[in-house]
Steps between C-alpha positions, in 0.01 A plus 500: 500500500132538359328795505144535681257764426308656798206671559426723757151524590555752762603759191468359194876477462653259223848362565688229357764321783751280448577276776582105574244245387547409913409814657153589613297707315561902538215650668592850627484765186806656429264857412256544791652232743168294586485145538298504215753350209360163311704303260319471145511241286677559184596426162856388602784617326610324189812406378678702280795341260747801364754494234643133370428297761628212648475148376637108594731510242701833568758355746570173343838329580788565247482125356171550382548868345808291325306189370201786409770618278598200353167398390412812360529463116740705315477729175451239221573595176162430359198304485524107627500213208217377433481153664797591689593428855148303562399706799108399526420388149285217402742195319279310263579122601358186292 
């Protein structure tokens, strides 16, 4: 549920209300009791993301986290040939 904030013009009373997006304005104050209350418009409330988060990828199904695994390259023992598996190099051709 959002919260409103609310004026009272009655006595300058400042109050923020939460309440359904459905309901009717609040218009009696909840300090002096007139019929005075007026909704203000506002900033709105922003969204606030805490700690790690949650992404698309965090509940994939086993058989990917398993083929993931397989394609993740291992330790090598050193640096690649040069020339070696052809992975994106240019071949001279005549």
């Amino acid at each position: 549920m959002p919260t409103y904030d609310y004026h009272c013009g009655a006595c300058g009373h400042h109050a923020e209300i939460f309440h359904s997006m459905s309901e009717q304005p609040r218009k009696k104050c909840p300090k002096c009791g007139k019929l005075k209350l007026q909704r203000q418009i506002g900033m709105g409330g922003g969204v606030i993301f805490k700690g790690s988060g949650f992404y698309n990828t965090d509940y994939r199904s086993d058989s990917y986290q398993t083929d993931k695994a397989k394609d993740t390259p291992g330790k090598s023992s050193g640096p690649e040939p040069a020339g070696g598996s052809g992975s994106g190099g240019c071949a001279a051709t005549e």
